[in-house]
Structure formats: C-alpha cells, structure tokens
N, C-alpha and C positions, 0 to 999 in steps of 0.2 A: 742254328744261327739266331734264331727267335731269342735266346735266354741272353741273345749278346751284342745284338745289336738292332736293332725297329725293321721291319722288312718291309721294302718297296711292293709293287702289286705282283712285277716279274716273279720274285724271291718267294714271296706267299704263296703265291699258287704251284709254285715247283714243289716247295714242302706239302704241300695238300697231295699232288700227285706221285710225290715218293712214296707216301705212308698208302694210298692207294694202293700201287704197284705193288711194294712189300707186304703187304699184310690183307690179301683181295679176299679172301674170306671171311672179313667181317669192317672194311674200311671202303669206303665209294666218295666219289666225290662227283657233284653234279651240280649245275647252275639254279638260285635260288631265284634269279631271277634279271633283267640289263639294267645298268645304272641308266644316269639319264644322259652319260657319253659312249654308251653300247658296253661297256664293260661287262661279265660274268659276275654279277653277286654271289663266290664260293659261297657251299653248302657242303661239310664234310658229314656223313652218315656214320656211325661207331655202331654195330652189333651185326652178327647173324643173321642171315635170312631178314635182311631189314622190311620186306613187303609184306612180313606176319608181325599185325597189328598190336603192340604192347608199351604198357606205360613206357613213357619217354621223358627228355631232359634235355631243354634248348639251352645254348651259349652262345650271345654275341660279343659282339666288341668293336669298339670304333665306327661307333653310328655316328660320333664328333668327329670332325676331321682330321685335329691335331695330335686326339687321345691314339695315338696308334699304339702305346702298352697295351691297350685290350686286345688288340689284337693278339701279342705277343702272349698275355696270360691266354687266352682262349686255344691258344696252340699247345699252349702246357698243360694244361687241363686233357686236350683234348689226347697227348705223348703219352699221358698220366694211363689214362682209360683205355688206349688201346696199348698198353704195358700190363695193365690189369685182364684183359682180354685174352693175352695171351701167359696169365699163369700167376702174374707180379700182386701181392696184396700190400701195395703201399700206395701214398698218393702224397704230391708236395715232397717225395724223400722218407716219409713217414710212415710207420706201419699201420696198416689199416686191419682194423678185424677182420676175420677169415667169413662170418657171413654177410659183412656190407659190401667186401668184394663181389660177393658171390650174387649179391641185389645187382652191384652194377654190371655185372655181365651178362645179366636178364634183360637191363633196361637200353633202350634204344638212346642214344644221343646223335641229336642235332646239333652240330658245331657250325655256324659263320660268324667267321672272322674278322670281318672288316666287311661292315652294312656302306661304310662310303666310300670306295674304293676310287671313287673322282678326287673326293676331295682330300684322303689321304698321301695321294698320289701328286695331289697340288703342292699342298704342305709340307712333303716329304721334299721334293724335285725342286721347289722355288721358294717354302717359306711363308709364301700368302699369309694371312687369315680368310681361314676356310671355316666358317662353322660345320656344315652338313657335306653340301654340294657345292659346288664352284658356278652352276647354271644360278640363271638370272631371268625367270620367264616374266616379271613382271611387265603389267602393258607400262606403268606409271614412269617413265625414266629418264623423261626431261629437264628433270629437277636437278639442280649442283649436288653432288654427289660423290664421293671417293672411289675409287677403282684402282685398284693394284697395279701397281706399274714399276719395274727393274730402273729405277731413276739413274741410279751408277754403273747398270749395266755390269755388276759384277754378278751374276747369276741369281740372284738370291731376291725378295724383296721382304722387308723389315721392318722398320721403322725411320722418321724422321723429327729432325727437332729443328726449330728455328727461334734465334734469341728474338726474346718481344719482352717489354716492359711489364707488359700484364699476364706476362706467361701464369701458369698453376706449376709449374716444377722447377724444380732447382737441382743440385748438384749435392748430393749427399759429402758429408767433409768428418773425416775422423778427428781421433781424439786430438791430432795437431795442429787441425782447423784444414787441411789442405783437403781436397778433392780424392778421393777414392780414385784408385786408378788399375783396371777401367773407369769411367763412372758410372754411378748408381742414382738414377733420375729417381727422388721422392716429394712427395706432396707439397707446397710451400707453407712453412707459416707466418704469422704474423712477424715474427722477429729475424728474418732470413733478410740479406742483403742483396742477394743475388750475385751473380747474373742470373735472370729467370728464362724461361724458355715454355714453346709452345712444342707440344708430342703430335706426331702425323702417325699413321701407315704410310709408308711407303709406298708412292703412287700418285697418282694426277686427277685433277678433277677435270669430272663432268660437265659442262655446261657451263663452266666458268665463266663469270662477269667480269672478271680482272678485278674488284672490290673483296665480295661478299666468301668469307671460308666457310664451307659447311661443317660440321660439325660432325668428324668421326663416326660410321653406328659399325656397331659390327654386323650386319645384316645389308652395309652397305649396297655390295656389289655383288651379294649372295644372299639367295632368297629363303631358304631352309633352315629349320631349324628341325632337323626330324623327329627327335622328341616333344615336338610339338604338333606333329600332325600324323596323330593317331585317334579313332574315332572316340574315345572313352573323353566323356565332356569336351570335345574338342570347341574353340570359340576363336571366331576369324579376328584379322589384323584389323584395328588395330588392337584387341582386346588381348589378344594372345599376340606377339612377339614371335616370327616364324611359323605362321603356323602354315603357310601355304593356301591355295584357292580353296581342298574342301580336305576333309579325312582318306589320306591316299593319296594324296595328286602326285605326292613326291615319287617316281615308279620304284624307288628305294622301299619305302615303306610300306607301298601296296605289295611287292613281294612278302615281306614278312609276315601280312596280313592274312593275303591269301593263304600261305603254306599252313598259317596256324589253324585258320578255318577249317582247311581241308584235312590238318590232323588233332583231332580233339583228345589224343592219348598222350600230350604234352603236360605231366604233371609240374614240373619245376620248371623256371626258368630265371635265368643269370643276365645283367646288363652289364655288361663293364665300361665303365668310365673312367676318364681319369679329372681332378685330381683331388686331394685332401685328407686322404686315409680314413673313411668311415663308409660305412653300412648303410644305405636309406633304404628303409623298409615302407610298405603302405601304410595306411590310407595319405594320398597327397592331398588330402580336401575336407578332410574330416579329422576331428582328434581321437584319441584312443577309445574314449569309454563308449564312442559311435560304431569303433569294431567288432565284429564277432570276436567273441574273450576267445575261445578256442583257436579261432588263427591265431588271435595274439601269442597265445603259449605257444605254439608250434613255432613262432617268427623266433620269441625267446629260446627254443633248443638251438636254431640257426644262431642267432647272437652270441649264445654261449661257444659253440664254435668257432666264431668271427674270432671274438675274442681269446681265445687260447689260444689259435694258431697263427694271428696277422696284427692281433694288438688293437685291431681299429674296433672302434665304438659301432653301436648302432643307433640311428635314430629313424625316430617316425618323419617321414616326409614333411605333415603339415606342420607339428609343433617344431622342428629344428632345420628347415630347410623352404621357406618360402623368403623370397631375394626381397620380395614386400610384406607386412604382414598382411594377415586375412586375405590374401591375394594369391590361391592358389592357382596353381599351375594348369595348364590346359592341353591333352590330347599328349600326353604323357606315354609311354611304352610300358612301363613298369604297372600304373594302376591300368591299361589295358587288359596285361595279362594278366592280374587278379582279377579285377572287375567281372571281364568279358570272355576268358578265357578259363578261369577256378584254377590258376596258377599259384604255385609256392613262388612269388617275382620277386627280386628287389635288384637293386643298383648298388655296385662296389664301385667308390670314387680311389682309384687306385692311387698309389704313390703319396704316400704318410709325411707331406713335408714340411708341414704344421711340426708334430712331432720332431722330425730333422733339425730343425731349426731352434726348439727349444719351448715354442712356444705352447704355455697352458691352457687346456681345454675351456673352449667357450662354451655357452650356452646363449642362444642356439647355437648348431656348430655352423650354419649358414657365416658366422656375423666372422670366423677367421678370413676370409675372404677378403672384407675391405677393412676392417677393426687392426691394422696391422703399425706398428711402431717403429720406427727408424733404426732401434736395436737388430729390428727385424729384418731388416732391409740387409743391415751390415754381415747377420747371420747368413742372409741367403749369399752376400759377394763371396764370406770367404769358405762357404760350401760348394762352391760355384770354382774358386780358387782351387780346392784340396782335393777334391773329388768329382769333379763334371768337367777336369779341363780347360775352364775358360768357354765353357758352349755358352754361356746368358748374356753376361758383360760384354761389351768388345767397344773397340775405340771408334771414336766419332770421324768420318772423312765428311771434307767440304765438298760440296756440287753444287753447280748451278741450277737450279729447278729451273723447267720451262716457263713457270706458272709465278710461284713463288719467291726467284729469284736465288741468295746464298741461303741452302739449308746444310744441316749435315746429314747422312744415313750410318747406318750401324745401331751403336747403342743396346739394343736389348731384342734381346732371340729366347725365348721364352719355349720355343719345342722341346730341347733336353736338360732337365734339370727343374724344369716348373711345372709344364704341362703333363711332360712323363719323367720318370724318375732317371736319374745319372745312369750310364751304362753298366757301372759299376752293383748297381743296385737291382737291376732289371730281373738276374737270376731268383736274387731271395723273395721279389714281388710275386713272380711266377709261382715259385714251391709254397708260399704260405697260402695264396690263395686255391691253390689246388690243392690243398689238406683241408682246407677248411671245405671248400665249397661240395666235393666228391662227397664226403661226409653226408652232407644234407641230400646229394643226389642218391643217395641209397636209401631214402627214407620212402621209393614210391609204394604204391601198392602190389601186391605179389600176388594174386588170385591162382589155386590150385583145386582141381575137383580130383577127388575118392575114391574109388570103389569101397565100399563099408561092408556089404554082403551081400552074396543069393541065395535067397531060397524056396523051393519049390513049393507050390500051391497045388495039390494034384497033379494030375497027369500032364495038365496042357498050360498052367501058367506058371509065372514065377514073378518073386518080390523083388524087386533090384532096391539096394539102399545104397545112396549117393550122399557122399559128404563136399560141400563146398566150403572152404575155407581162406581169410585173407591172411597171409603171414606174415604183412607189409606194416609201417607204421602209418601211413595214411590211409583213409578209407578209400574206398570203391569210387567213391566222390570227389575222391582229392582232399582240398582244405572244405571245414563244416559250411563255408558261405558259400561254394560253391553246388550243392545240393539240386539248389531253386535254377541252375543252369539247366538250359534246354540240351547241352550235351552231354551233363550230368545224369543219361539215362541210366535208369535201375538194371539191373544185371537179369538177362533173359539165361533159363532154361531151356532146350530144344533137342530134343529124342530125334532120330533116325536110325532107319536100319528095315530094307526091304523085307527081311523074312520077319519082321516084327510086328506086331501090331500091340498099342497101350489100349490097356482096356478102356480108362479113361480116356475119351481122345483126347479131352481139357489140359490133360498133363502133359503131353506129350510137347507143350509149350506153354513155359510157366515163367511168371514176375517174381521174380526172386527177393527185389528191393534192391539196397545197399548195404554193403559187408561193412563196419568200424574194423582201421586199421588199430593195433595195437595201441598206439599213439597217442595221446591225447596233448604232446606240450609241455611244456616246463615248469614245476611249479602249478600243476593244473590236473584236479579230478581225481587226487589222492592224498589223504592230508592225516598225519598222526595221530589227531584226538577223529579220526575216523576212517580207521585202514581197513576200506573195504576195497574192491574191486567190480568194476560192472559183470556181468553176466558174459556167456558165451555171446558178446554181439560180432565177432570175428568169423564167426560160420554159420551155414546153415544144413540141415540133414534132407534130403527129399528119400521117398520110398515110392516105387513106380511099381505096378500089376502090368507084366504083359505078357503075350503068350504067342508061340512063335520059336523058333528054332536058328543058330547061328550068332554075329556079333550084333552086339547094339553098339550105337553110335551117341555117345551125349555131348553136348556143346554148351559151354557154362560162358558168357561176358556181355560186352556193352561196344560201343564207339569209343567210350572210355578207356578203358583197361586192355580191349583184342577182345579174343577167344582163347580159352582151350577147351580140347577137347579130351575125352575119355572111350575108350575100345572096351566094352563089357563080355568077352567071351562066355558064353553060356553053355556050351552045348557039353 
C-alpha cells in the first residue's frame, strides 16, 4: 500500500510487522526509541544474525512532519533489500550486479521510517502544520501567537484568507482575465487591482488583544525543528530557527543519536525529505575546496547514480542550499553523520516538482523555492487539475472567525501534490530511488581473513600465514575524513586457542592499521597521462611461530567493520 497511497502510523507499523512475521530469519522489528506522545519510533533490522557486528546502512524518512513520502520510499528500499535477501538481484525494478547484491546481503540495514510519527500522524489525520513534533514545551507562550484550530469544524485544518485592502495576495486570473477556478492565491504586484486578501493558518489566536494579528511563523505552535537539533555545530534560538533547549532535547532525536553512538558499524546513511528533486550532499558550512577531495569523488560515484536512475541533481549544502547566504545551517542530521559519525550521509529532497512543472534549473537550487512566476503558479493548478485530483486547490467557504470575524477556509492543501508528489507518481519515486540509493549501499567495506599456509618448523613449531584482505570499495575507515574519528579504530589482530601458544606473545595481538577499500571516487586517483595504480593497500599478510597442537582461533576487525574470524586446523 506504501507505493499507493501515504500510510498513517496504524498502516506503518502493520507493514513493519508483516515483513517481520514472513521473513524472521533475517527481518526484526524493534522500538528505536518514544516520541514525545509515547509513540514507538519503528526500527526495521534487514540481515542475518543482526547481533554479529558488520558494516551497516541506516535509512530514515519523515523527520518533517508533512514529508511522509520518505516514509513511503524508505519502505521500498527497505521491500527492495529484503527481496534481495532472499535471492532477487534487482533494486527500484532494476537489475543490480550479481556482486553488489551479494555486498548487500553481507551488510546490515537499519530502516526507520518515520522519525516523527506525532507529527505525521497530525498532518495526516487533521492537516495542521506540523514541522517536526506537534508538542510545544516552550516556558515563553504568553505572547499573541497562532495555534491551529478546525475553525469550520470540517475535520481538516488549512488555511485562511480574509479580504483587507493591504492584503499581499491576490487572485491569480488566466489568459481571460477571470479568476482560476479553484483559485490560485499569488504574490501581489504593483499593477494588480484586486480584491487583495490577507493568508492565515487555520486556527485562533493566542492571547488576543482584539487589535494587534501576529504574524504567521511556522514554528508557531510547534517548537521543533529536528534537523536542527542535532549536536554537530548546533546554535540555540534565536540563532538557529527550531533548534530546541540543547542537542537532543527533542526524545525524537536523542533516540537516533543514541543508537548511532551505540552502533559505530553505520557506514552510509540516507535522509529523506521531501520536496524539489535534488541531492544535498555535505559539507553544510564549508564550500568544496575546504572538503577532503576524496569524499568529494566518492560523493561524485553517488551523484552519478542519483543522476542516471532519479534525474535529480546533486548539490553541495553550502554553495546551493543555504535559505540565507553565508548563514549556514545549524545542528543539521546529515553533516552530523559525516562529521561525527565518518558516514557516506546526504539528503534526497524527494518529489522532482520543479521539473513537473517545467521549470528550469536554478542556481542555487535553494532560490526555486521562492524565485517562482505566475506561469508557475498556473503549471502547478493544472497538474494539480490532471493528475493530483484537485488535492491543492479547493474552493473558499465563508465562516465566522471567533476572533476575526468573516474569513473564508479552504484554499490551499499543499500535503499531496506539493509537499509529496500525486499519488499517481509515488510508485516511480519509490523505484528510482531504490536503484539509485542500494547502489551506493553496496559500496561498504567487506573485510575477509585467509588461511595462506602452514608450515612446520621442526618437531614442535609451526608458521601460520594469514592473509587479511578488504574486497569492499570503502576503506576500513569508511570515508578518508573519517580516519581521525575515535571510532575509526585500526583493525586488531587476536590469536586464541588453548592447546596453542605464539611464540611471540607480541603477536599473538597485533595493530593491523587500516585496509584502503578498492574505491577511491570518481574521476579521482587514476588519470591517463598516468595509469598507474597504488600498491597492494587492500591487504595485509601476517605470519605467526606457534607451537602447540589442535585448532588455532584468529579474529581479524574493529568497532567499525565487526569481526571475523578464522579456525586454523593444524594437527
């Protein structure tokens, strides 16, 4: 039902618990953590024996409240993978190479689906604007303020408009001059006659003087903004915009926090958002020639995927994606998990409607957002007409406001068709982006150890030669700037085995360093007026003297990567 219509909390977690049921040898499902109206933050687990420790690959979706397509893709992804699990090498409908399959059925995945499942729940069921959470811990909340409220008591609550002389909106009026119908409230200009009109939410005020209207925020009556209160440069209100009391407060995001702490074998990770059809990649605060060049090329294999299988662009957070310039963003998720975590992270702003619409690529691509034209306007009513059913537009009813006396409600619903893409469209978001994104989730590291050879030293010893090898396109370390992380420990060596003893005791636990995955990036570390290749930096050989009788026991990894181990039968 995901691929066809947005699913409430009920309908989510019942598909979370089917795919458990059917498929319990390698699919779990467990609470990541309680929202802050006691809800279950789902956590879907994807592999085998998930409590043996191995590169991993997180997916969210719907940390925004409205964005519930992420949700929706994150279930397809997630179809995808445990399809692949069980035998399938395709992803998105697409066939996938027979060894990237075989990467992701190595790799652990962490699916949650919907990080705001209050305010999903909100937006779904009533309409609100919900950024994160629907809660409001503020002490400050004496002040005139907007608060959501079902004024017409038709279930829903949406928007308001009330004629005023000095309104900013007008009535959008096609090529006969008459009024679009539905209407299509756009920006006034100088040459417009009117009627003009003043835009609400839907809802009542706070503290009302009978005079003074507050002023719209979307942060009004909801205090989160969860992408914005995550520890990596986080910077309190009013400096940041949602950011909450401190890094965490939100129990939404301090679940996500925790879990990543607690699992440092999270190579990749995926944010889904919606909306505008592009890519954001890191750094949010820095421009490119300030990155490690080597993430960069890696970011670039991911781009080139983006782009073959979904169309949409990539850009760098700070140069195509700050809503102010030089005013970078604060306590972000995505440069989190690069920063803090040596994650492969970026953000998919799902549902391409830019594109739909007609309109050509901006630069920055932040500036389609408000840079939008009356042309544009008319494109969206009659996509809105042809293929969304009439969900955006809808006609004006008069009420009496408590407060404000005759306004009208209705007007503009921006949940299907804006925020997330027409129903009709929801399948092919799902399939592109799970061809594209599965792709890069098979890129983690692969660590495998050897047996090479034994052989005897006299009567009472023997040589053991051990090969360790990475067969992954990432290193041992994940991305290169992730190295200088404190959980980016080096890969230990550890001998056991009772009837054995290493001659060396030294060896017998040895620093191995870091394995270089195959990998190095696009366009990067191989160039035709100099085709060489680096050295064996993918493996390493050890040779061990020990003497003793029965199996040896070797154990090759990190916090990073797991363990494996090796059974050296000698006798």
């Amino acid at each position: 039902m995901f691929r066809t219509h947005y699913l409430d909390y009920a309908e989510l977690t019942a598909q979370l618990s089917a795919w458990a049921t059917s498929y319990p040898e390698y699919v779990s499902v467990s609470s990541l953590g309680k929202s802050a109206e006691g809800r279950d933050i789902p956590l879907l687990t994807i592999g085998r024996n998930p409590e043996q420790v191995r590169p991993a690959v997180w997916i969210d979706g719907n940390m925004h409240a409205v964005e519930v397509c992420g949700s929706s893709v994150a279930l397809a992804m997630a179809e995808d993978v445990i399809a692949i699990y069980g035998g399938k090498n395709e992803a998105g409908g697409k066939p996938l190479p027979a060894h990237m399959a075989d990467a992701i059925r190595n790799t652990l995945f962490y699916v949650v689906p919907r990080i705001s499942p209050d305010g999903a729940e909100a937006i779904l069921k009533t309409g609100r604007y919900v950024r994160s959470s629907p809660v409001n811990e503020r002490a400050n909340q004496a002040h005139p303020h907007w608060v959501a409220s079902d004024v017409d008591g038709d279930g829903t609550m949406i928007t308001m408009r009330q004629q005023d002389p000095h309104g900013e909106v007008v009535e959008l009026r096609g090529d006969d001059g008459q009024p679009l119908n539905p209407p299509v409230m756009v920006p006034r200009l100088p040459e417009d006659v009117g009627p003009f009109y003043k835009l609400y939410p839907e809802g009542l005020i706070a503290n009302f003087d009978g005079q003074h209207i507050p002023d719209p925020y979307f942060l009004g009556d909801n205090q989160y903004d969860f992408n914005r209160n995550f520890s990596h440069h986080w910077k309190p209100e009013p400096e940041q915009a949602g950011a909450g009391h401190y890094p965490g407060s939100a129990p939404e995001t301090r679940a996500v926090m925790d879990f990543a702490i607690r699992n440092p074998h999270i190579f990749a990770w995926l944010n889904l958002h919606t909306f505008g059809g592009v890519v954001i990649r890191p750094m949010g605060d820095k421009p490119d020639n300030k990155m490690d060049q080597t993430d960069l090329a890696i970011y670039k294999q991911a781009e080139a995927w983006m782009t073959e299988h979904t169309g949409y662009p990539t850009v760098s957070g700070f140069h195509e994606f700050l809503y102010e310039p030089d005013k970078p963003l604060h306590g972000d998720l995505v440069d989190w998990a690069y920063h803090q975590r040596g994650c492969l992270a970026y953000v998919v702003e799902l549902w391409d409607l830019f594109t739909q619409l007609g309109i050509e690529r901006k630069k920055p691509f932040v500036d389609h957002y408000t840079h939008l034209q009356r042309k544009d306007f008319v494109a969206l009513w009659k996509m809105d007409r042809d293929i969304n059913q009439g969900r955006i537009f809808k006609p004006w009813r008069a009420v009496d406001h408590p407060q404000l006396g005759p306004v009208e409600v209705g007007g503009y619903d921006g949940r299907v068709g804006v925020s997330n893409p027409p129903l009709a469209k929801l399948a092919e978001t799902c399939a592109a982006q799970s061809a594209a994104f599965l792709r890069v989730a098979a890129l983690v590291p692969r660590i495998h150890v050897e047996h090479v050879s034994t052989e005897k030293l006299g009567d009472a010893h023997l040589r053991v030669e051990i090969r360790v090898r990475n067969s992954g396109y990432l290193g041992s370390y994940g991305l290169s700037s992730a190295k200088e992380l404190p959980i980016s420990e080096s890969l230990r060596l550890n001998v056991e085995g009772d009837n054995y003893t290493v001659v060396s005791p030294a060896e017998s636990v040895q620093d191995m360093g870091h394995l270089d995955g195959w990998g190095q990036g696009l366009h990067h570390g191989i160039s035709i007026f100099m085709p060489w290749t680096r050295g064996n930096v993918s493996e390493k050989t050890v040779s061990l003297v020990v003497k003793g009788a029965g199996d040896l026991c070797i154990k090759v990894g990190s916090c990073r990567v797991g363990w494996q181990s090796l059974v050296v039968a000698t006798d």
